[in-house]
C-alpha positions in Angstrom: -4.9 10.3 7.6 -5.5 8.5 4.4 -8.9 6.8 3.2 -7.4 3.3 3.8 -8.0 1.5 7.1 -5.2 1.6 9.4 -3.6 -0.9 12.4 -3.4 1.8 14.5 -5.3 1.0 17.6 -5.8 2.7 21.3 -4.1 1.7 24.0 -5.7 0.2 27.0 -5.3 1.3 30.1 -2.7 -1.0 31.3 -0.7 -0.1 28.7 -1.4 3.2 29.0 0.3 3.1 32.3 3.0 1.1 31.6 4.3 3.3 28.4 3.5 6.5 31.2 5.8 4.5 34.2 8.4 3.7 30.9 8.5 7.5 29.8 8.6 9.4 33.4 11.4 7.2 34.4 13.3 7.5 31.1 12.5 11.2 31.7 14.3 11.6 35.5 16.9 9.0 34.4 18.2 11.3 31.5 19.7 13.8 33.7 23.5 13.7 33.9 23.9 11.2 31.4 26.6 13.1 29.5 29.1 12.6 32.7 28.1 8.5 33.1 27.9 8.0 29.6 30.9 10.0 28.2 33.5 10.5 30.8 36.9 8.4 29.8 37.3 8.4 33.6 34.6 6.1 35.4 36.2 7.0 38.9 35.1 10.6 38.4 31.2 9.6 39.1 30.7 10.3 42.4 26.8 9.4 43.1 25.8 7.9 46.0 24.2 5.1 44.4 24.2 2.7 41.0 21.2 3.9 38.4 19.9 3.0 34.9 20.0 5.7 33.5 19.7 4.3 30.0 16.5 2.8 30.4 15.9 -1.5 29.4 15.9 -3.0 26.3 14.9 -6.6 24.6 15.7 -7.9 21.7 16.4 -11.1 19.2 13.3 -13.0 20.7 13.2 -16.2 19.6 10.4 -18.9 20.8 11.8 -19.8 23.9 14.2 -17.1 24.5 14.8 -13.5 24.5 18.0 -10.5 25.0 17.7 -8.6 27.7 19.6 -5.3 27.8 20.3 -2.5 30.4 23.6 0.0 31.2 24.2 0.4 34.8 26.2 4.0 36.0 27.7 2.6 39.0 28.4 5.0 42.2 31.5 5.7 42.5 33.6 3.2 44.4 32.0 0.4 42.3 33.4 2.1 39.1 36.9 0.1 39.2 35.7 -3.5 39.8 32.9 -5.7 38.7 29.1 -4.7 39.9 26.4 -7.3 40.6 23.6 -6.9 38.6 20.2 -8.9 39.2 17.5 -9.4 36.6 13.8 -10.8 36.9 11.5 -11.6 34.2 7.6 -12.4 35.5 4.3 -12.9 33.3 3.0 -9.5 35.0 4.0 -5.8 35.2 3.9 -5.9 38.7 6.9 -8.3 38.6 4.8 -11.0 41.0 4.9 -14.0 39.0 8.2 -14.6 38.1 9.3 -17.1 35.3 13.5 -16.8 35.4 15.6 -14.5 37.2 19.3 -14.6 37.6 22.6 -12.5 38.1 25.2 -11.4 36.0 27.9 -8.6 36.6 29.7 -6.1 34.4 32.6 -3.7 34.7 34.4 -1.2 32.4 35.7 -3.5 29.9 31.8 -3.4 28.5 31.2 0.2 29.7 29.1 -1.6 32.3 26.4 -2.1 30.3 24.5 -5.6 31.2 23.1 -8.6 28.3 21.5 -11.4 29.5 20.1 -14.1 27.2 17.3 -15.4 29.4 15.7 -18.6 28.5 12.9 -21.3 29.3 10.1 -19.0 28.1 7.0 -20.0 25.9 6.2 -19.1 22.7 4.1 -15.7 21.8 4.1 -14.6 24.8 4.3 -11.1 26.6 6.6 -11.0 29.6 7.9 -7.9 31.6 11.3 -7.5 32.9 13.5 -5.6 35.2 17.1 -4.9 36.4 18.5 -3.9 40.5 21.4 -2.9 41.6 22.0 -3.1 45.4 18.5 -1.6 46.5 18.2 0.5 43.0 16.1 -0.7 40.3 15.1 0.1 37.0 12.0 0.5 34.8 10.1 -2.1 33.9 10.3 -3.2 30.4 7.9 -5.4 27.9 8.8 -8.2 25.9 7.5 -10.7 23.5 9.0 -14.3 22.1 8.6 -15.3 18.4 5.5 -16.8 18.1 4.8 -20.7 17.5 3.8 -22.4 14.3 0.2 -21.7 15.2 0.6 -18.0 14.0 -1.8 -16.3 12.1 -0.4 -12.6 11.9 2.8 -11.2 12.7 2.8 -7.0 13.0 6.4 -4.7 12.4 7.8 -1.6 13.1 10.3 -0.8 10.7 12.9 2.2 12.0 16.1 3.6 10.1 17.7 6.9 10.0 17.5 8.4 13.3 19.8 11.6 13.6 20.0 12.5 17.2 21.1 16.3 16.5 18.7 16.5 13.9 15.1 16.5 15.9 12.8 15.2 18.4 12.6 11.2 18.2 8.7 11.7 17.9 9.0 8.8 15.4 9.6 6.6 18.5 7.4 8.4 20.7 4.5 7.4 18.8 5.6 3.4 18.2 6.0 3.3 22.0 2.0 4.1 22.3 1.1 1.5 20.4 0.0 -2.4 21.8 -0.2 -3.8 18.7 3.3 -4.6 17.5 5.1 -8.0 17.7 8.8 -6.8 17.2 10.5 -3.8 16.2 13.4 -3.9 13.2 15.9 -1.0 13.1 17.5 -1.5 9.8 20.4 0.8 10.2 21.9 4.5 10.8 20.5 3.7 14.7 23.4 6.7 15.1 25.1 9.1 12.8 28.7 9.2 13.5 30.0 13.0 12.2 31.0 16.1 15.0 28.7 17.9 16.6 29.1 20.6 13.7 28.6 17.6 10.8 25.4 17.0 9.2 21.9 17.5 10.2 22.9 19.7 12.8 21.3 23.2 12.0 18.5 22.8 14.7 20.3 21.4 17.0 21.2 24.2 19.6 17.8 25.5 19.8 16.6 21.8 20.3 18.9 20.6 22.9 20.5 18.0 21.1 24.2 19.2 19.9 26.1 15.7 19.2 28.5 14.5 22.3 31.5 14.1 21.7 32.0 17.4 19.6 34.4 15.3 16.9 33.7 12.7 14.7 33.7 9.1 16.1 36.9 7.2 16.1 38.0 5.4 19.1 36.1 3.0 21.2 35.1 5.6 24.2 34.0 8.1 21.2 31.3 5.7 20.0 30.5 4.3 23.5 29.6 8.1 24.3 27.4 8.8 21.1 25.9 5.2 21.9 25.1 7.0 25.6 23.2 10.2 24.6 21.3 8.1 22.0 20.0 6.0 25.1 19.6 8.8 27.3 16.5 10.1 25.1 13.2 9.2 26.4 11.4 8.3 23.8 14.2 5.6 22.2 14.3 4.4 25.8 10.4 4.1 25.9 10.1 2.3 22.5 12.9 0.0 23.7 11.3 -0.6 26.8 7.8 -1.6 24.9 8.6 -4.1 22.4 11.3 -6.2 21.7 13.8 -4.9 18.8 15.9 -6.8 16.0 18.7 -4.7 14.6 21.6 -4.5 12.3 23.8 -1.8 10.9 24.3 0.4 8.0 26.9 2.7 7.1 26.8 5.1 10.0 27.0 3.2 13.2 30.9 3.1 11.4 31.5 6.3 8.6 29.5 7.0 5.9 29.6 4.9 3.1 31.3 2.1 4.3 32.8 -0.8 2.5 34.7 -3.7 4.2 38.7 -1.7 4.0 37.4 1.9 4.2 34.7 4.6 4.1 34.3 7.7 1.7 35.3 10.1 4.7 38.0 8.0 6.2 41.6 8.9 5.7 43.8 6.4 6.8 46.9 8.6 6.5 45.7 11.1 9.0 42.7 9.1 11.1 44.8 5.7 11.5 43.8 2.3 10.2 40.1 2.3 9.4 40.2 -1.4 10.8 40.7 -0.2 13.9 37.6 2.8 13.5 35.4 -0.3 12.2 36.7 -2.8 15.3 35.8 0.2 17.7 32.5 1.0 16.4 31.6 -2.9 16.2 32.7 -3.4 20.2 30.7 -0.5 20.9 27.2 -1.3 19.0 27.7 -5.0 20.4 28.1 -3.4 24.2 24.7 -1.2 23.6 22.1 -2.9 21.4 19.7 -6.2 22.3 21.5 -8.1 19.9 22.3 -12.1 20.2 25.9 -12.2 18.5 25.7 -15.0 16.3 29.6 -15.7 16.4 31.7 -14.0 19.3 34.8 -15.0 17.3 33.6 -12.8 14.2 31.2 -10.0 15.8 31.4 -8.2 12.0 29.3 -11.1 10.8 25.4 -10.1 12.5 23.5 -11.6 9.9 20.6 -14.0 11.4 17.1 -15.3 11.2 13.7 -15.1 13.3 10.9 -17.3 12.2 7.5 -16.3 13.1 5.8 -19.1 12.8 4.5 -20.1 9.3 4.0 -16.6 8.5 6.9 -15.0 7.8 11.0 -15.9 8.0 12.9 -12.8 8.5 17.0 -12.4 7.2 18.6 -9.9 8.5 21.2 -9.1 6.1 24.8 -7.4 6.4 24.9 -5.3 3.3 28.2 -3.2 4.4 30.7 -4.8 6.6 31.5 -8.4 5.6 32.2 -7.9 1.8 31.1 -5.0 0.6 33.4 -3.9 -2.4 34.1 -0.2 -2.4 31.4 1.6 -4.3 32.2 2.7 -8.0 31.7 5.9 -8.7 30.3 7.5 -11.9 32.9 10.3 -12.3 35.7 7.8 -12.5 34.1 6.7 -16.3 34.5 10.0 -18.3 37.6 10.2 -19.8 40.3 13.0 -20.5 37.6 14.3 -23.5 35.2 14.4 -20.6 33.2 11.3 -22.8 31.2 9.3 -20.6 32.0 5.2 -21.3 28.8 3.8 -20.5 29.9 0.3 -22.2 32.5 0.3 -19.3 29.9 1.0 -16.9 27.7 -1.1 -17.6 30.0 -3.7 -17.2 31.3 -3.1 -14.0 28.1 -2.9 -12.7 27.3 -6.2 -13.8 30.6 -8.0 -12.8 30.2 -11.6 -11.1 33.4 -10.3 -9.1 32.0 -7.7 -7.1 30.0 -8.3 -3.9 28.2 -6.7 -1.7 26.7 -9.7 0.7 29.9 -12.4 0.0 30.2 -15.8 -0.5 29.5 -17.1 3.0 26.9 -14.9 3.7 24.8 -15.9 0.0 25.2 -19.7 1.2 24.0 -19.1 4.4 20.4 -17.0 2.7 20.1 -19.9 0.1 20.2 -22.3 3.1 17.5 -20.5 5.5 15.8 -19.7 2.2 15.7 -23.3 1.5 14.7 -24.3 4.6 12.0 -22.3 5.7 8.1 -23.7 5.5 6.8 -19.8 6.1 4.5 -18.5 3.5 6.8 -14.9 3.5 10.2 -14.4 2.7 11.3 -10.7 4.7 15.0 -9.6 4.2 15.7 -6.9 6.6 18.3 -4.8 4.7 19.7 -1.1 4.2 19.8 0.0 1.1 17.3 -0.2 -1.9 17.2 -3.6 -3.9 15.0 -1.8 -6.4 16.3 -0.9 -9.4 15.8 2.9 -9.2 17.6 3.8 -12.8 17.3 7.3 -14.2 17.4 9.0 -17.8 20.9 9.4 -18.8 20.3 13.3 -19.3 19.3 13.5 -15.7 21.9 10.5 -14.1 24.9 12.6 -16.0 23.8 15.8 -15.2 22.5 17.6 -18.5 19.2 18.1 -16.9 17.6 18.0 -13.7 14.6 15.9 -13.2 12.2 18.6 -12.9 13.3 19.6 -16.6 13.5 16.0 -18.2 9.5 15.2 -16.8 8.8 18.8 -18.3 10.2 17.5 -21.8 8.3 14.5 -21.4 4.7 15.9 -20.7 6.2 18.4 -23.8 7.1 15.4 -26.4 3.5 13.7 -25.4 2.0 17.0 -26.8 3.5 18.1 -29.1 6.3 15.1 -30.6 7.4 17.2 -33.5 8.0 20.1 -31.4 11.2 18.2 -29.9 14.7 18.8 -31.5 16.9 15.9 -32.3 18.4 15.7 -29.4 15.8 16.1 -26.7 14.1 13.4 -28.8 17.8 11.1 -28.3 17.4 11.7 -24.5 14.3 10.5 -24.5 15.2 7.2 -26.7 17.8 6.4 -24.5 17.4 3.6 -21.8 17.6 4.1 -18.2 21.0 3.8 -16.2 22.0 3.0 -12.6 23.3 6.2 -10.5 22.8 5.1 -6.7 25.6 3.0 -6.6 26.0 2.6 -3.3 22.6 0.5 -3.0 22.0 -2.9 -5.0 22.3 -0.8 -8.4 25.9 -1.1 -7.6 26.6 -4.4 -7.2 23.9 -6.0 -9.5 25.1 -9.8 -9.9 25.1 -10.3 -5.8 20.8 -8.8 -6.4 20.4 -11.6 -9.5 22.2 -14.4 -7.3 19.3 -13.3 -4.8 16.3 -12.9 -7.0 17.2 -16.6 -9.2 17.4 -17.6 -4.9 13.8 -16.8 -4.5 12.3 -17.9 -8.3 14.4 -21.4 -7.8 12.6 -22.2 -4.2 9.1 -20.4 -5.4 9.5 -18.3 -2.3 7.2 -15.0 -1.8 9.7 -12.3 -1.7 9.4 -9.1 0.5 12.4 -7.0 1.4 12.2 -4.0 3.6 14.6 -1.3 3.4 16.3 1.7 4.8 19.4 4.1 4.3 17.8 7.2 2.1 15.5 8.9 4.6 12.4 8.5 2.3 9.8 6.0 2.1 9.6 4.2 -1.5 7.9 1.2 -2.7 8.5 -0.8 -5.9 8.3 -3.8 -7.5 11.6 -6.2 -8.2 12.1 -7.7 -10.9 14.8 -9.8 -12.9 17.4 -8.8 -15.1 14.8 -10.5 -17.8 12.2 -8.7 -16.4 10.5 -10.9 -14.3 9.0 -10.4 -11.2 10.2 -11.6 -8.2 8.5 -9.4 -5.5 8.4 -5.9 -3.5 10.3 -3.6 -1.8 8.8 -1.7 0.9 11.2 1.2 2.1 11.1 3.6 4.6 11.5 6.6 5.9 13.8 7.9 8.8 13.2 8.9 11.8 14.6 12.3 11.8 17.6 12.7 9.6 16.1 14.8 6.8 14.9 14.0 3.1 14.7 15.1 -0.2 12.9 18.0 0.6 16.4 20.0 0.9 17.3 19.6 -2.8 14.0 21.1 -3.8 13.1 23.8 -1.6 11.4 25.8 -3.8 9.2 22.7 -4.9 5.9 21.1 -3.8 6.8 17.6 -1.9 4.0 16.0 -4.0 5.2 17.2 -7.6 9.1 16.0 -6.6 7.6 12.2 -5.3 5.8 12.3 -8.4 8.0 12.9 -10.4 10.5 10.4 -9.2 7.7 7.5 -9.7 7.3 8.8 -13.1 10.9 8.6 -14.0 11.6 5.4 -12.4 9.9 2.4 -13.6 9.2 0.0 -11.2 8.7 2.9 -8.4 5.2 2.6 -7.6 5.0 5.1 -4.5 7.4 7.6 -3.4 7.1 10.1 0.1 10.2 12.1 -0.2 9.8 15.1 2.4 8.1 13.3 6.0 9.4 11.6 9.4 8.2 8.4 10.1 8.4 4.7 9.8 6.5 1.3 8.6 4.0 -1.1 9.8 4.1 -4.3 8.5 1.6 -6.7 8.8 2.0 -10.1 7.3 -0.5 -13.1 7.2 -0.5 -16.2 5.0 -2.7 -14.2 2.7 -0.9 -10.7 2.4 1.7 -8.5 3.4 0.4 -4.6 4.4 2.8 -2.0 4.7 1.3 1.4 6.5 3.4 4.3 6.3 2.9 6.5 9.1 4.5 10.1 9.4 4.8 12.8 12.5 4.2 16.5 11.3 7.6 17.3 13.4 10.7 16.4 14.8 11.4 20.1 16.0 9.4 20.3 18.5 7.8 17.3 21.5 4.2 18.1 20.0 3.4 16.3 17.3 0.7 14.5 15.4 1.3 11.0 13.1 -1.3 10.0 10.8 -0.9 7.0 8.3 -0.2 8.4 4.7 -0.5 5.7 2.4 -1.1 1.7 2.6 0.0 -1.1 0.0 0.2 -4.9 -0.2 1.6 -7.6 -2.2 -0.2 -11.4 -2.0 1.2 -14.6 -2.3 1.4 -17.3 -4.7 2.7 -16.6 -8.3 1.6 -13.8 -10.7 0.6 -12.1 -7.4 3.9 -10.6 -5.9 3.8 -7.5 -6.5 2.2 -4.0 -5.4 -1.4 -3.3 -5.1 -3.4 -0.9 -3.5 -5.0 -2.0 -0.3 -8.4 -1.3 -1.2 -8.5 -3.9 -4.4 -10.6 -6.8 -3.7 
């Protein structure tokens, strides 16, 4: 636990028992979910009666309004035709005072999973719901709507990266505990698409947790099954059931490192069209995630707003489906004399023709940007908007970081004790290398920086994707700054701290904020995720970490706290415990 005060606060007893009712029934539900979830033959279940065994979830609350999710495995002679489902949504966990209730029914052709967008409820409230099925009925779950323009706070979770095969979702475990959180944002990876042998799946034998199905995810029934063990886990299904989430994708809810016509891993010649991998996947994450589709006839566009009252307005962007240009790649720009063109480079980089958000997308920020009275800007996003540039020597491979902050500490020293061309490394200016984050596709990151300076908007973005937590300050192509970056962690897919086995976590993050200029803090080695606490004074991000995602007992601590403040000349990082 750091020195800084944390959010973090005990749960009462109510809520106690509702996240111990939430976890035991998760618990009994799991069992069997491999045949209900991933059979390509419904008519082979053969219970005696429906179940929910893939818990409840909410999501996309708005002030009147909120998603309501479940997945019903029917018995067996219901698994043919179209099941009645019921839904109830009441002011108390005992489900007495009920405030809307309805039915709705669902069949096959949505993998009989149930979304209801119930309506006519108040602002900032908690409200519990529930699902039945004949005489069967599920857990309870716990919901919230956006708050009304009379907020004074609004409190985050921030989740990304969570790699089923690769550990214990502790990350969630410990979220679910807590009473204090308005809404949850997963911000992509919520699944890893690769076969059961694929990445991040050392452990996962001895854990319990080998990937279903055994190959890589292609069709429609392969991605409805990964979808199906994800939910059979107790503790995603006790988070879900505790807080209401907002989501959208990144790369691997399709194939890594996806653009809008491919993926690095997809080969059309011997997997098919990748358009119909991509339509497959988005079917699939539509059928199983608390999401509001903003346009049935486009379900690839998922971008969308929440307003929190006057506190904060949160985009959540599409950064990979909807216009993403295929990534460039460094090794393409060395030439037959194996001479790097960095002129070139740079260029392409910088091109007003390649996009990552599009067009449409960009006017539809600049008009919510626009629009919005809240003090905070929040883009929910995957991949880092910071500009984390390297040395040359290290981005092209002549040194490894370790050795270029050694020369570094050796030129303060002892300058005259460096040859010419250590000294010409050291000259040189920093160059983009993660090009498949905003470094990449650097005019769509002006377009939205000169966005926030030309509305004098107080800028926040919160980010996920590389399975550490960062945070830096953004600035301009003129150097100006515009705001912060707060990125975080995964839940379990693992960090840096495979590249540098033999080195201390602490001398590899520090290393990395002493090489890259505008990163302020860097965790590169934990499990965890962020809380984000915004008021018309400040936004707080806590990073909080689990010691373990290999085994169920674990501890999470808070490791570190920063904040930006509003109002020019005040957005960017500062420690927590400056007046």
């Amino acid at each position: 636990m750091d020195k800084f005060l944390t959010h973090s606060q005990p749960a009462g007893p109510g809520r106690r028992e509702f996240i111990r009712q939430v976890c035991g029934t998760a618990l009994l539900g799991s069992a069997g979910i491999t045949l209900a979830g991933c059979s390509s033959a419904p008519s082979q279940t053969t219970s005696a009666e429906a179940s929910f065994n893939h818990g409840v979830a909410s999501g996309d609350p708005l002030q009147d309004r909120v998603i309501l999710w479940t997945r019903i495995t029917p018995r067996g002679s219901d698994a043919d035709r179209e099941v009645a489902v019921h839904w109830t949504v009441a002011t108390d966990q005992a489900m007495q005072h009920v405030v809307a209730s309805g039915s709705i029914s669902t069949s096959a052709k949505r993998d009989f999973t149930v979304k209801v967008d119930a309506a006519g409820l108040l602002p900032g409230h908690i409200y519990y719901y529930q699902f039945a099925a004949d005489t069967v009925k599920s857990t309870v779950g716990r919901t919230k709507t956006l708050p009304g323009a009379d907020a004074r706070s609004v409190r985050l979770a921030v989740f990304s990266c969570s790699n089923y095969p690769a550990g214990y979702f502790n990350v969630y475990a410990d979220a679910a505990r807590r009473n204090d959180i308005d809404a949850a944002l997963h911000i992509g990876d919520y699944l890893y698409e690769y076969e059961s042998t694929g990445y991040a799946c050392e452990n996962a034998v001895a854990l319990g947790r080998v990937s279903e199905p055994s190959s890589a995810l292609l069709a429609l029934a392969d991605y409805r099954c990964r979808h199906a063990q994800y939910r059979g886990d107790p503790d995603l299904q006790a988070v879900h059931a505790s807080v209401p989430f907002i989501t959208v994708w990144d790369d691997h809810e399709i194939a890594d490192d996806t653009w809008r016509d491919g993926s690095v891993d997809h080969n059309s010649a011997k997997l098919g069209p990748f358009s119909l991998r991509k339509e497959a996947a988005i079917q699939a994450y539509h059928e199983w995630m608390p999401i509001r589709t903003p346009d049935l006839a486009r379900p690839d566009h998922i971008y969308r707003s929440f307003d929190f009252g006057g506190v904060l307005s949160l985009h959540m962007l599409d950064t990979r489906v909807v216009a993403r240009d295929q990534q460039l790649m460094i090794s393409s720009y060395f030439g037959q004399d194996k001479q790097f063109d960095e002129t070139k480079y740079r260029r392409d980089l910088c091109s007003p023709h390649r996009q990552m958000m599009g067009v449409e997308q960009m006017s539809w920020l600049e008009k919510k940007v626009s629009a919005s009275k809240a003090r905070w800007q929040v883009l929910g996003q995957q991949v880092l908007m910071a500009r984390m540039e390297l040395p040359p020597a290290v981005a092209l491979g002549k040194c490894n970081s370790t050795e270029f902050a050694a020369l570094k500490k050796r030129a303060a020293r002892d300058p005259a004790g460096v040859d010419a061309k250590h000294q010409d490394w050291l000259a040189q200016p920093c160059m983009p290398c993660f090009l498949d984050s905003w470094d990449g596709y650097q005019n769509d990151r002006e377009l939205v920086f000169n966005m926030m300076q030309r509305h004098r908007k107080n800028l926040v973005v919160l980010t996920g994707d590389t399975h550490n937590a960062w945070a830096s300050d953004l600035h301009d192509v003129e150097g100006r700054q515009v705001g912060v970056e707060f990125a975080g962690p995964s839940v379990s897919s693992p960090g840096m701290e495979g590249g540098y086995r033999d080195r201390d976590p602490e001398d590899v993050a520090n290393i990395m904020v002493d090489m890259i200029g505008p990163l302020y803090y860097a965790q590169t080695s934990k499990r965890g995720y962020m809380i984000v606490t915004a008021t018309h004074e400040q936004v707080r991000c806590d990073w909080r970490f689990v010691d373990t995602v290999h085994s169920r007992e674990f501890s999470a601590s808070t490791d570190r706290s920063l904040r930006t403040m509003a109002g020019p000349g005040n957005r960017k990082l500062v420690e927590c415990g400056n007046a």
